[in-house]
N, C-alpha and C positions, 0 to 999 in steps of 0.2 A: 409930368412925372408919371410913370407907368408904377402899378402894384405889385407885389411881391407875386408870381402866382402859385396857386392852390400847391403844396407840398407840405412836407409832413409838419405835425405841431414842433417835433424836437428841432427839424432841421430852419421852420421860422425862428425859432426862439433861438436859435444859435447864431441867425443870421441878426434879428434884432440888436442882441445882446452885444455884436460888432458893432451895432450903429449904421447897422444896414436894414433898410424900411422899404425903398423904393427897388426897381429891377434895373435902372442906371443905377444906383452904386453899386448893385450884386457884378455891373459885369466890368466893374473897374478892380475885381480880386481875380487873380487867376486861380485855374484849377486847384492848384496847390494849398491856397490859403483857405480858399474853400473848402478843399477836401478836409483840410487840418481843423476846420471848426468840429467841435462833442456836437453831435447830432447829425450833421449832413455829410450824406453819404454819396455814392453814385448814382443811385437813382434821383437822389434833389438835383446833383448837378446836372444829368439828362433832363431834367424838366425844369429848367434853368435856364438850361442854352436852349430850348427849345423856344423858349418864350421869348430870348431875345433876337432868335430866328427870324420869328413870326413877327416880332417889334418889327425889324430892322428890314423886316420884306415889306411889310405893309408902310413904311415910311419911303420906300423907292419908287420915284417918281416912274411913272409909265415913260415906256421909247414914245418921243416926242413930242412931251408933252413939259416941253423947256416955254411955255409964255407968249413962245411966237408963233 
């Protein structure tokens, strides 16, 4: 499980308070319900998706580097 990253105190505690702690469940809300949390705004969600960016690149395996 990857951490929430660094954004505002409001737009944590708004994400908390859903019962969201980790940055896999933040990316299982779409923008919308996101947007809809008191506290997080458009710049949590840009630093949001960025972080899942950066997950989700650093978890893709290098071209051919399949084991064989």
């Amino acid at each position: 499980m990857t951490s929430l990253p660094k954004i505002s105190a409001p737009a944590t505690r708004a994400l908390n308070a859903r019962g969201v702690f980790t940055l896999e469940q933040a990316e299982q809300l779409s923008d919308a319900e996101l947007l809809a949390l008191h506290g997080f705004g458009d710049k949590g969600l840009r630093i949001l998706k960025a972080a899942i960016a950066d997950r989700n690149q650093a978890n893709t395996a290098l071209p051919g580097d399949d084991g064989q």
